[in-house]
N, CA, C and O atoms as CSV, one atom per row, in Angstrom:
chain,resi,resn,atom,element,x,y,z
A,1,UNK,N,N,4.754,26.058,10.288
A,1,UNK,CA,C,5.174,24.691,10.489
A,1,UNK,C,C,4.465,24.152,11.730
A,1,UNK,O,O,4.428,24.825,12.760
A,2,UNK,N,N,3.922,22.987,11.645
A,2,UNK,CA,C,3.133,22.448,12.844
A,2,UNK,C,C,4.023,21.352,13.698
A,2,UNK,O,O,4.993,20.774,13.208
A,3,UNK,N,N,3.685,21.207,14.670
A,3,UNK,CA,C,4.792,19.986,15.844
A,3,UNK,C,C,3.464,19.343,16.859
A,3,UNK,O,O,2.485,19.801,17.447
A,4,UNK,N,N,3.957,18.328,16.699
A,4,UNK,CA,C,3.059,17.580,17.931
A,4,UNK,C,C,3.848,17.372,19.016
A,4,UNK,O,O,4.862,16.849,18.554
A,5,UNK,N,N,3.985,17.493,20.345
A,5,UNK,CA,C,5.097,17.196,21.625
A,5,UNK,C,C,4.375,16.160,21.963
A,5,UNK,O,O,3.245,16.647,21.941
A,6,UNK,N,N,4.247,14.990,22.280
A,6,UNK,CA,C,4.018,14.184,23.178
A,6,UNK,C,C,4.932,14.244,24.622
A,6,UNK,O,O,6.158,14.326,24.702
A,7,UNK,N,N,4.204,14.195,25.442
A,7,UNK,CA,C,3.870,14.413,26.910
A,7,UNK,C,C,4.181,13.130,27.757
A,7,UNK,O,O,3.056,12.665,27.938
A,8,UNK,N,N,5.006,12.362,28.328
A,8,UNK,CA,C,5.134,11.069,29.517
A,8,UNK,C,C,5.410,11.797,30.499
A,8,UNK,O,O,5.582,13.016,30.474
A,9,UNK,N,N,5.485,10.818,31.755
A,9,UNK,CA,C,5.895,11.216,32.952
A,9,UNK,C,C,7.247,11.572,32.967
A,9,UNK,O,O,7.713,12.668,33.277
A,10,UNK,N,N,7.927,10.425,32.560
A,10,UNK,CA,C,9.565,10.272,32.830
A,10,UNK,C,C,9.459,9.418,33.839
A,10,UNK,O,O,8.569,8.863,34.484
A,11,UNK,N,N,10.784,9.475,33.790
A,11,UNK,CA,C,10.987,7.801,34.736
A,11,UNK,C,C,12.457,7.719,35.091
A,11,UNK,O,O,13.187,8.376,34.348
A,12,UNK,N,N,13.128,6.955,36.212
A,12,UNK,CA,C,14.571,7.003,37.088
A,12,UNK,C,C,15.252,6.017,35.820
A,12,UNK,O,O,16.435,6.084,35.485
A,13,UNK,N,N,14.221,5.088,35.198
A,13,UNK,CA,C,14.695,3.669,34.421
A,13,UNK,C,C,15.144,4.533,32.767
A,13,UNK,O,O,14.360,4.853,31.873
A,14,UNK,N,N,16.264,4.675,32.800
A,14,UNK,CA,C,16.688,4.614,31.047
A,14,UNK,C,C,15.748,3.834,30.107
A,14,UNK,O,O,15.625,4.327,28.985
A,15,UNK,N,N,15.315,3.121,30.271
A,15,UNK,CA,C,14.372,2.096,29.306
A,15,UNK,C,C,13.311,2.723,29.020
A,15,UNK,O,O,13.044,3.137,27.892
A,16,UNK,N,N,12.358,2.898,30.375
A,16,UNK,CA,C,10.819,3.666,30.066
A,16,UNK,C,C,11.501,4.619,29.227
A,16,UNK,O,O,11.577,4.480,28.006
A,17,UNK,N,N,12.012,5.614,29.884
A,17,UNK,CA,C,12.374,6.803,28.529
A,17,UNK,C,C,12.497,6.524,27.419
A,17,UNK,O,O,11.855,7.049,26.510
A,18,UNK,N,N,13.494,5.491,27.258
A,18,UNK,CA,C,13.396,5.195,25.125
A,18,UNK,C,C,12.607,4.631,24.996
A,18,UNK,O,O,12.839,4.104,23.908
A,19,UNK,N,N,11.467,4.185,25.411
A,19,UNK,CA,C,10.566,3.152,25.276
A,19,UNK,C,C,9.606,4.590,24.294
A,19,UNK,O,O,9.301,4.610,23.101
A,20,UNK,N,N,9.359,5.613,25.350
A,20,UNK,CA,C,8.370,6.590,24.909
A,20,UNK,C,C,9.418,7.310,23.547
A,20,UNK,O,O,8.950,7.513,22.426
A,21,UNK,N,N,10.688,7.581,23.876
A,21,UNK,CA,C,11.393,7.940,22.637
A,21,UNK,C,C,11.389,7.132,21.078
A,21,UNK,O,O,11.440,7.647,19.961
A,22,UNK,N,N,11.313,5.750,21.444
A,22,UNK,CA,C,11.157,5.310,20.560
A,22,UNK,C,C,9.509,4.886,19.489
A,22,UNK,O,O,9.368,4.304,18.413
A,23,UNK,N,N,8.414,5.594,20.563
A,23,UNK,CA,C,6.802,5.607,20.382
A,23,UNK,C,C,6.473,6.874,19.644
A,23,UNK,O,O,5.548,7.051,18.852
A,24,UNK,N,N,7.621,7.941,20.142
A,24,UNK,CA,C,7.754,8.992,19.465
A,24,UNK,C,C,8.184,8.660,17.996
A,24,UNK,O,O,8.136,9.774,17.474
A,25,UNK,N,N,8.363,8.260,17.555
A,25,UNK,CA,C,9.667,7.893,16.180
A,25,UNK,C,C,8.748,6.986,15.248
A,25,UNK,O,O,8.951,6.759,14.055
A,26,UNK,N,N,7.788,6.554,15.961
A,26,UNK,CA,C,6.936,5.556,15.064
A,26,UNK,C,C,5.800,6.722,15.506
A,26,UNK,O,O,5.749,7.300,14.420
A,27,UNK,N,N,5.020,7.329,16.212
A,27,UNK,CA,C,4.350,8.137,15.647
A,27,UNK,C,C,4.594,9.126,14.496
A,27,UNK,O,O,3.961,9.308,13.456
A,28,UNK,N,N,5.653,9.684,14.968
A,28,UNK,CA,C,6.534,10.659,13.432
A,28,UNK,C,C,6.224,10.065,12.305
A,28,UNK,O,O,5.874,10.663,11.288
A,29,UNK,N,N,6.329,8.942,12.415
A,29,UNK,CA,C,6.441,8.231,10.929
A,29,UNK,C,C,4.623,7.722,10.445
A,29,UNK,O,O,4.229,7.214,9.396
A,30,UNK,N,N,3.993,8.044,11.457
A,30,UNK,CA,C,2.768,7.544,10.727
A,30,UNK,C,C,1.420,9.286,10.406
A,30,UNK,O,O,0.451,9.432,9.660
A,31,UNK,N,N,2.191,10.335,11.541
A,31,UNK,CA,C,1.716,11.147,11.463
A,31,UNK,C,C,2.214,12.823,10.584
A,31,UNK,O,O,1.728,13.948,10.699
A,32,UNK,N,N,3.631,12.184,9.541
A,32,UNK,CA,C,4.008,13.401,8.978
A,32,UNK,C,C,3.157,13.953,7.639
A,32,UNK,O,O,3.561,14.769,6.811
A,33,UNK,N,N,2.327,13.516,7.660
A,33,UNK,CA,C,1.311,14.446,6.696
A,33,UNK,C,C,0.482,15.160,7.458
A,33,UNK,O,O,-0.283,15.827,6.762
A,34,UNK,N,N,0.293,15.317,8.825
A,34,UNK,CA,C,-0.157,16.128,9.763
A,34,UNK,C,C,0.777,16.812,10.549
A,34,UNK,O,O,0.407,17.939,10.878
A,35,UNK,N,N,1.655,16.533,10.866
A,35,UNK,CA,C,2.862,17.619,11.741
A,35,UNK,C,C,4.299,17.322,10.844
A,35,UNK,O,O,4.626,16.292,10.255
A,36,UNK,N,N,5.010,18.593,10.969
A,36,UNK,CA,C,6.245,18.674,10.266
A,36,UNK,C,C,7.354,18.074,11.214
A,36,UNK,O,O,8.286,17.311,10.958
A,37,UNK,N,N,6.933,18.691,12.443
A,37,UNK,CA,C,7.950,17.683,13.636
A,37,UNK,C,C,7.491,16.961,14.610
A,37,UNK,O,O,6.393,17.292,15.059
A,38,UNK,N,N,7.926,16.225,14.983
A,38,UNK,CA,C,7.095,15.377,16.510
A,38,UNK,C,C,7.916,14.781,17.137
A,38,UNK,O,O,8.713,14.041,16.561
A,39,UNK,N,N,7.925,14.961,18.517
A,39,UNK,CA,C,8.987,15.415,19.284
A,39,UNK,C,C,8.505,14.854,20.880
A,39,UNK,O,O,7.287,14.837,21.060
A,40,UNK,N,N,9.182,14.503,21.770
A,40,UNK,CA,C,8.591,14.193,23.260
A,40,UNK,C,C,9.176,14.672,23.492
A,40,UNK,O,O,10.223,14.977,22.922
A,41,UNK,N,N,8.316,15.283,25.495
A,41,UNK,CA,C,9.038,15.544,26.516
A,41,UNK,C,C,8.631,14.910,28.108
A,41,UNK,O,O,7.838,14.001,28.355
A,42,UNK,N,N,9.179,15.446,28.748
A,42,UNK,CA,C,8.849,14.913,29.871
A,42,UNK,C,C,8.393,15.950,31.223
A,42,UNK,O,O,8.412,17.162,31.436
A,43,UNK,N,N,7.982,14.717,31.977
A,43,UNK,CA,C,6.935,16.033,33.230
A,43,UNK,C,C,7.657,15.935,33.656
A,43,UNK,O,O,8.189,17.033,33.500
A,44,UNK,N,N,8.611,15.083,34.511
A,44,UNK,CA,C,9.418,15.079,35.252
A,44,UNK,C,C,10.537,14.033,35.065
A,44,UNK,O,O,10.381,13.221,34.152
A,45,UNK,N,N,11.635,13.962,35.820
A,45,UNK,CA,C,12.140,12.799,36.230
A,45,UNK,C,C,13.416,12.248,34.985
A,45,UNK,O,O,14.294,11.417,35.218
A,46,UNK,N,N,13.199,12.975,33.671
A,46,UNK,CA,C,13.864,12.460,32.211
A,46,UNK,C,C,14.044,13.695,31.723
A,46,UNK,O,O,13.638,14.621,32.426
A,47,UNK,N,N,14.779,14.055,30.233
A,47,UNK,CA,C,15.082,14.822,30.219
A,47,UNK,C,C,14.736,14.672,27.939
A,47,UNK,O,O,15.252,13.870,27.161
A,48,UNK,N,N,13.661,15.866,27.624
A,48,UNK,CA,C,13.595,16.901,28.290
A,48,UNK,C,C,12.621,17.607,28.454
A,48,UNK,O,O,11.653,17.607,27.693
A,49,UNK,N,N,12.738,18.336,29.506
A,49,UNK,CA,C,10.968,18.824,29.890
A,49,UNK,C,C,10.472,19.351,29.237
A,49,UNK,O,O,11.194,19.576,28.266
A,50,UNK,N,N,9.130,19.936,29.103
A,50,UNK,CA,C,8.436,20.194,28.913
A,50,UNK,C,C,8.638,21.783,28.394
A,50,UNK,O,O,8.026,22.032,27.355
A,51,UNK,N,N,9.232,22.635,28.838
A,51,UNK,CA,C,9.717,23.947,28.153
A,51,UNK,C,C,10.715,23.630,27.242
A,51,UNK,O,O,10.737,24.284,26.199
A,52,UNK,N,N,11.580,22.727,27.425
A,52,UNK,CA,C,12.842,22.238,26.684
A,52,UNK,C,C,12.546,21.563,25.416
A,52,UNK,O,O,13.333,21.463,24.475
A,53,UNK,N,N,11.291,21.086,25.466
A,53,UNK,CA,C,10.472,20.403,24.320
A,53,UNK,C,C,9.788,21.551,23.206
A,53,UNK,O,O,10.010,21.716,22.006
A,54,UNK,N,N,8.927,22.207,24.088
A,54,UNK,CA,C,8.458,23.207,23.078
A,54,UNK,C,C,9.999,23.888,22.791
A,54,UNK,O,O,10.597,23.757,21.723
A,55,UNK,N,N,10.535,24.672,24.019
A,55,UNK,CA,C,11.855,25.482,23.236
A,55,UNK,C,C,12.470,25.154,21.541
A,55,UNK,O,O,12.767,25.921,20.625
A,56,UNK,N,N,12.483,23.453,21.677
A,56,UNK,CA,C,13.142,22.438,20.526
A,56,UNK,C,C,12.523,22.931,19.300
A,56,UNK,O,O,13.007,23.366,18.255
A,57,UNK,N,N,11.131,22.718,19.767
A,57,UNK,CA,C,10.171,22.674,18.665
A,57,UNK,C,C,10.291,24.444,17.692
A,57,UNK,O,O,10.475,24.576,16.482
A,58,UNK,N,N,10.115,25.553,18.721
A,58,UNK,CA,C,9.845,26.749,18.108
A,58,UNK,C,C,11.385,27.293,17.585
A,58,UNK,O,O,11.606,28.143,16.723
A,59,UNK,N,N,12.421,26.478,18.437
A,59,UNK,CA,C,14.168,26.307,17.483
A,59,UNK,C,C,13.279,25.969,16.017
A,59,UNK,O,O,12.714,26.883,15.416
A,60,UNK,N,N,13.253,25.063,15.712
A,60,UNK,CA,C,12.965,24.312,14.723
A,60,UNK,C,C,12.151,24.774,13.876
A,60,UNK,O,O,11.912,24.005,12.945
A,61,UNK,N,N,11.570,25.885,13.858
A,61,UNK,CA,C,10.397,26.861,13.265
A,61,UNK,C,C,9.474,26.442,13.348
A,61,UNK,O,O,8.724,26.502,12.374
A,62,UNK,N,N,8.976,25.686,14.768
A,62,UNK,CA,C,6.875,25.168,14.820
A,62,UNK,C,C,6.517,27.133,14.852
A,62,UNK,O,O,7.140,28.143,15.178
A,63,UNK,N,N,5.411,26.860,14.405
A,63,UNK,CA,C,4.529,28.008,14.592
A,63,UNK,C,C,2.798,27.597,15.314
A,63,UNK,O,O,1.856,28.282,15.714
A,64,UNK,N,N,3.032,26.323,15.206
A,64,UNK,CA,C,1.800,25.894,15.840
A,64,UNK,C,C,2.113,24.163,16.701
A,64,UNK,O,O,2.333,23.120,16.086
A,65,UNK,N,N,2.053,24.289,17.989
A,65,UNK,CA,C,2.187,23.033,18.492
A,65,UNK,C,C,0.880,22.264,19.219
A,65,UNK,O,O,0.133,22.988,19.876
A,66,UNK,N,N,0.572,20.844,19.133
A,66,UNK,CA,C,-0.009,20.257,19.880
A,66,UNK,C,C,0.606,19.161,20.702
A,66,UNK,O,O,1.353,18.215,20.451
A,67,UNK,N,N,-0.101,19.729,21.991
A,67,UNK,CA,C,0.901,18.832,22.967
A,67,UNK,C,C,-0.280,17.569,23.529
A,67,UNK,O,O,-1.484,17.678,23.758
A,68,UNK,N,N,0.344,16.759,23.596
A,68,UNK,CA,C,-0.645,15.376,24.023
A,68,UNK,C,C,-0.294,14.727,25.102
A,68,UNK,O,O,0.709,14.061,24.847
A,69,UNK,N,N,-0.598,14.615,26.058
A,69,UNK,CA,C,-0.834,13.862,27.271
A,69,UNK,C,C,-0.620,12.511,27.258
A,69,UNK,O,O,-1.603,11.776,27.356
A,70,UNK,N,N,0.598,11.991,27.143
A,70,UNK,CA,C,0.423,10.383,27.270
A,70,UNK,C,C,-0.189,10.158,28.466
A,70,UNK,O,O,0.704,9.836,29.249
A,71,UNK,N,N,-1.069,10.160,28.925
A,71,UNK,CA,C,-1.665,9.560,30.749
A,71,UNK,C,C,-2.929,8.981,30.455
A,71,UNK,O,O,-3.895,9.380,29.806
A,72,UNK,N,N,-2.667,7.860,31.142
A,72,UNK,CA,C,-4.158,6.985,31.401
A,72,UNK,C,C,-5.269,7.510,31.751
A,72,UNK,O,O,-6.323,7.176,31.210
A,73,UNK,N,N,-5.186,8.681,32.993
A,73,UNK,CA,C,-6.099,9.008,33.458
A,73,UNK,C,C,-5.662,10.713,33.958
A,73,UNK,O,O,-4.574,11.287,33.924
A,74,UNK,N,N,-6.669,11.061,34.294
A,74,UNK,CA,C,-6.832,12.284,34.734
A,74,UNK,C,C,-6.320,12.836,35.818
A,74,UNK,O,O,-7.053,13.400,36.631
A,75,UNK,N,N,-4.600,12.724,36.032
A,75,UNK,CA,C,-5.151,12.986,37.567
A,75,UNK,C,C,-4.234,14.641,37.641
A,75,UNK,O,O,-4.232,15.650,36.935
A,76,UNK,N,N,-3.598,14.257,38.767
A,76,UNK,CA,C,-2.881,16.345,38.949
A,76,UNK,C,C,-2.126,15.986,37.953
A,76,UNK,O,O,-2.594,16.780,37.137
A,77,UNK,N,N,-1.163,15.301,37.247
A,77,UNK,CA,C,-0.511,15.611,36.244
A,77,UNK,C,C,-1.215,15.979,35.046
A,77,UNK,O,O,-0.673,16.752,34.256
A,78,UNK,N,N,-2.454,15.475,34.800
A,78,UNK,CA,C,-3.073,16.093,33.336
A,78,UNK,C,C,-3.614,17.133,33.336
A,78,UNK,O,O,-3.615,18.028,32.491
A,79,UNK,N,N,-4.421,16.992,34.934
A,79,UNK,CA,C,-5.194,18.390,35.288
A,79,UNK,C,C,-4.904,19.615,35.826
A,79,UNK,O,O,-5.577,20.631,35.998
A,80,UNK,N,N,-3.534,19.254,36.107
A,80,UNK,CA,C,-3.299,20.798,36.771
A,80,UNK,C,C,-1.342,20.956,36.057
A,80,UNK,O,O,-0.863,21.947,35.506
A,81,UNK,N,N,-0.762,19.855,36.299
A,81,UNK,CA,C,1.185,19.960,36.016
A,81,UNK,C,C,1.344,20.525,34.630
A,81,UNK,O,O,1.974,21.566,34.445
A,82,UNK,N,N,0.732,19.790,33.576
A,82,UNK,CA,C,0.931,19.964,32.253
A,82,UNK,C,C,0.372,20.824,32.293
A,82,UNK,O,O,1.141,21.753,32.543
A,83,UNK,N,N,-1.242,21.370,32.131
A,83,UNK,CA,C,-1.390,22.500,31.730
A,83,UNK,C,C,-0.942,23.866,32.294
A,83,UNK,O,O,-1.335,24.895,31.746
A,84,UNK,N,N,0.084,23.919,33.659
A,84,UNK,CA,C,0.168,24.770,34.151
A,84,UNK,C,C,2.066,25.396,33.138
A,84,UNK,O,O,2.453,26.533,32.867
A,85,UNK,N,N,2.812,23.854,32.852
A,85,UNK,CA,C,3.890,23.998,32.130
A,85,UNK,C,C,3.911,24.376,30.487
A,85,UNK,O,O,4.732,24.858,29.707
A,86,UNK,N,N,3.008,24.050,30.442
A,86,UNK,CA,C,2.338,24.647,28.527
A,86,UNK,C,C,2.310,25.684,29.235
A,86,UNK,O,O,3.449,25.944,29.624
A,87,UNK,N,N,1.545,26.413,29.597
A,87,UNK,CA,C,0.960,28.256,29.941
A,87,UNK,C,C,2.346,28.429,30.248
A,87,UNK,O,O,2.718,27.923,29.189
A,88,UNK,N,N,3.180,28.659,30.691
A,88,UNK,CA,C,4.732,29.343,30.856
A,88,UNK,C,C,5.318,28.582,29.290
A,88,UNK,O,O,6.060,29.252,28.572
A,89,UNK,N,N,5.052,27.656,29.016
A,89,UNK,CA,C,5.876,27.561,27.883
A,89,UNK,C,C,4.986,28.894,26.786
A,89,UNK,O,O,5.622,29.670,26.072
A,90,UNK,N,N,3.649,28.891,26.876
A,90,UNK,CA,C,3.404,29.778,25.853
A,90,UNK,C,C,4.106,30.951,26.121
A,90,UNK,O,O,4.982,31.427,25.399
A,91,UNK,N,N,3.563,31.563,27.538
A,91,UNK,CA,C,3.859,33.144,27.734
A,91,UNK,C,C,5.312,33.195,27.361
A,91,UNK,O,O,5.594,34.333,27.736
A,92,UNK,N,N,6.392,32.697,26.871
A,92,UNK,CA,C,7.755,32.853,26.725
A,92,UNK,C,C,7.485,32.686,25.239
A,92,UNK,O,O,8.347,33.277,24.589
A,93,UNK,N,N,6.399,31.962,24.339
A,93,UNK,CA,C,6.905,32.244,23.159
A,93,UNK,C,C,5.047,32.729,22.989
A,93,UNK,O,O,4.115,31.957,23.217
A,94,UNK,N,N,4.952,33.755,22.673
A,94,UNK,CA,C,3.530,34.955,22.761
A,94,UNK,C,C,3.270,34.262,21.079
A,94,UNK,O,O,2.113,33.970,20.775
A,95,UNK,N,N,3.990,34.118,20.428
A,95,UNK,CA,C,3.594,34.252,18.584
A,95,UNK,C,C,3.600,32.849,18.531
A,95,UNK,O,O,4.100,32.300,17.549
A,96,UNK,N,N,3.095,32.163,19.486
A,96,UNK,CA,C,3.223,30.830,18.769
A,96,UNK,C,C,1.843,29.761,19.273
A,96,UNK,O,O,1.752,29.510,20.475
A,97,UNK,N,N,1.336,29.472,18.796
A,97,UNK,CA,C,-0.229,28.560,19.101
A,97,UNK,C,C,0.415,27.046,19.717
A,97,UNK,O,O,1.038,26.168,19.120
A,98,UNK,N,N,0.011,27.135,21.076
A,98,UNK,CA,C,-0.127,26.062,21.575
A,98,UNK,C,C,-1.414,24.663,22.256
A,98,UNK,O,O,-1.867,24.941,23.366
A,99,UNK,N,N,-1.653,24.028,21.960
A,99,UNK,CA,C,-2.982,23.603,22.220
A,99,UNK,C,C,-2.825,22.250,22.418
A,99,UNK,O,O,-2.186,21.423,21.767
A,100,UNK,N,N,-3.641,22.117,23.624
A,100,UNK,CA,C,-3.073,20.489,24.343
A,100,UNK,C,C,-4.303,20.042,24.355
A,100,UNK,O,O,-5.195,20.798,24.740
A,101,UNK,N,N,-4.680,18.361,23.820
A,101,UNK,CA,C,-5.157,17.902,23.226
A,101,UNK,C,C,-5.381,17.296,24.804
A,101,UNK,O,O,-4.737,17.374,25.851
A,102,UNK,N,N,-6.859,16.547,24.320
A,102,UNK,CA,C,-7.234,15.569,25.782
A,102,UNK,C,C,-6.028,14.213,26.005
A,102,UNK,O,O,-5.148,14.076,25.155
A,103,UNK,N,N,-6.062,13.775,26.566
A,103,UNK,CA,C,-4.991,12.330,27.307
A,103,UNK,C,C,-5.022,11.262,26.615
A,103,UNK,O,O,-6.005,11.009,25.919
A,104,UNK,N,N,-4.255,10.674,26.661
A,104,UNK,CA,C,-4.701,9.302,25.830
A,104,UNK,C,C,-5.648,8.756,26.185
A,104,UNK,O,O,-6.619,8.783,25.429
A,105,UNK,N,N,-5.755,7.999,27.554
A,105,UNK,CA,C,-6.378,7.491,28.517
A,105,UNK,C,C,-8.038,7.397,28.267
A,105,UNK,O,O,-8.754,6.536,28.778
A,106,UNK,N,N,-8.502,8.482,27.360
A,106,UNK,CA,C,-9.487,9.307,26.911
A,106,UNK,C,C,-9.947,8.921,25.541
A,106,UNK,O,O,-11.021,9.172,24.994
A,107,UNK,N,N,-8.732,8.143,25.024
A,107,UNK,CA,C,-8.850,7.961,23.376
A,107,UNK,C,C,-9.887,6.720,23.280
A,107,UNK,O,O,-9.847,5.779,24.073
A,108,UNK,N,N,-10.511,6.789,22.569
A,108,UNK,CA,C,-12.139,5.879,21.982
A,108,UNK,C,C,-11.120,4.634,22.036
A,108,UNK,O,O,-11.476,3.695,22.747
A,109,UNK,N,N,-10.279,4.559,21.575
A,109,UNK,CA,C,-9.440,3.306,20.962
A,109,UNK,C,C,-8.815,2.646,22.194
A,109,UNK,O,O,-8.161,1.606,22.111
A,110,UNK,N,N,-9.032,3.263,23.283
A,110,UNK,CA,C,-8.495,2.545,24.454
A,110,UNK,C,C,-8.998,1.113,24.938
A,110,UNK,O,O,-8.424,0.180,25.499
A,111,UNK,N,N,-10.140,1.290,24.550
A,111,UNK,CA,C,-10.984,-0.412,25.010
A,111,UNK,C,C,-10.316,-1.379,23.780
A,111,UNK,O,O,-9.776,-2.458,24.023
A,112,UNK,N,N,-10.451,-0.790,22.391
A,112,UNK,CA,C,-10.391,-1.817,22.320
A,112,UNK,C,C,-9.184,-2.243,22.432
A,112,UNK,O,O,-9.125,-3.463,22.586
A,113,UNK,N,N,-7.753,-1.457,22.406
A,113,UNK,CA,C,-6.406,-1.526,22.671
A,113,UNK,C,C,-6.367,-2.528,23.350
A,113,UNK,O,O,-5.865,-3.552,22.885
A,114,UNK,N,N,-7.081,-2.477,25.103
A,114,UNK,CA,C,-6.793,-3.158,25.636
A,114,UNK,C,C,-7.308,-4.698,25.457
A,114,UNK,O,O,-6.488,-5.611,25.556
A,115,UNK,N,N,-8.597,-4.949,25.208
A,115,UNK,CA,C,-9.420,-5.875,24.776
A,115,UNK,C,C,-8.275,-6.883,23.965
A,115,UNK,O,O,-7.981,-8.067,24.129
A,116,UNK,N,N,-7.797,-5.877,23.052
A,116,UNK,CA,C,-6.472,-6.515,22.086
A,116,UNK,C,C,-5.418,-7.487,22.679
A,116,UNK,O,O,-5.232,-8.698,22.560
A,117,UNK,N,N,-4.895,-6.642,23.260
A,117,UNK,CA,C,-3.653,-7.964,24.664
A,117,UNK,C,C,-4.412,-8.279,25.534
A,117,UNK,O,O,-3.750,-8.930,26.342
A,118,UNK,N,N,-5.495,-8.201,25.882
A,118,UNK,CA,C,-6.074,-9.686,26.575
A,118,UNK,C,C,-5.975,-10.923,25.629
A,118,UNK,O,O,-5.237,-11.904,25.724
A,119,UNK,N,N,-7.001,-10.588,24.605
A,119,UNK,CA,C,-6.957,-11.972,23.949
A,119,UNK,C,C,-5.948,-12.140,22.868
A,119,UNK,O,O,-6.134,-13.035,22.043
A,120,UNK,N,N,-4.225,-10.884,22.730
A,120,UNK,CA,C,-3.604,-12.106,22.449
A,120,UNK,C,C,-2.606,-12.441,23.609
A,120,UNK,O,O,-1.454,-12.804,23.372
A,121,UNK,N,N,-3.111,-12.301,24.885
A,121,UNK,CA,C,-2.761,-12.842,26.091
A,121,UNK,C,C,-3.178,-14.363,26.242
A,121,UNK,O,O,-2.443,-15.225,26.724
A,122,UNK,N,N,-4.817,-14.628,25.628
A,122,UNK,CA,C,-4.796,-16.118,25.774
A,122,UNK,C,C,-4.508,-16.955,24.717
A,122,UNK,O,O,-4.666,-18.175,24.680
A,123,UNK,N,N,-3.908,-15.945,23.528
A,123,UNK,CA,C,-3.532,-16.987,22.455
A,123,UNK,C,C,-2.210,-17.419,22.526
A,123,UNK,O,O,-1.651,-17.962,21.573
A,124,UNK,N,N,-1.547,-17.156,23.868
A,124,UNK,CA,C,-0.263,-17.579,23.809
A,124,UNK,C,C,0.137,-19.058,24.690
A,124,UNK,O,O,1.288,-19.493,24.675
């Protein structure tokens, strides 16, 4: 069974959190012919982290997870926090494939994303 975790910071604000909970729920729904579950967690600050996420997932019978980086950019959270919390999430589950995908921030589709709410920024 395959799982995708998506990855945010977390946040003090109840809102950001369902905001990404609820980004989760519409990815699920556009990506279940590629993962059986899809699931968020958080780096910090929300709940639930990042071991608590995979934990969910390998409950749930993943046998193979990809974890994705919601982050703009590169910084100690992509380059060093996450990948250091995947590696303890693996070594606790040895039989299970984990593999973290580059950042969003990174995704081809980012220009034009943004390009997008600019101009329907001036069509309003």
């Amino acid at each position: 069974m395959s799982a995708l975790l998506i990855i945010a910071h977390g946040s003090r604000r109840a809102e950001s959190n369902e905001e990404i909970k609820a980004l989760t729920a519409q990815v699920a729904s556009r990506a279940n012919e590629h993962f059986d579950l899809v699931e968020c967690a958080f780096l910090e600050l929300a709940e639930p982290l990042i071991p608590d996420g995979v934990n969910s997932l390998v409950d749930q019978g993943a046998k193979s997870i990809v974890v994705v980086p919601y982050f703009l950019a590169k910084g100690a959270h992509v380059r060093d926090d996450i990948p250091e919390a995947v590696a303890l999430a693996q070594a606790a589950h040895p039989n299970i494939t984990i593999t973290v995908s580059n950042y969003f921030g990174a995704a081809e589709i980012v220009p034009d994303a943004l390009t997008e709410l600019a101009i329907a920024a001036t069509a309003q």
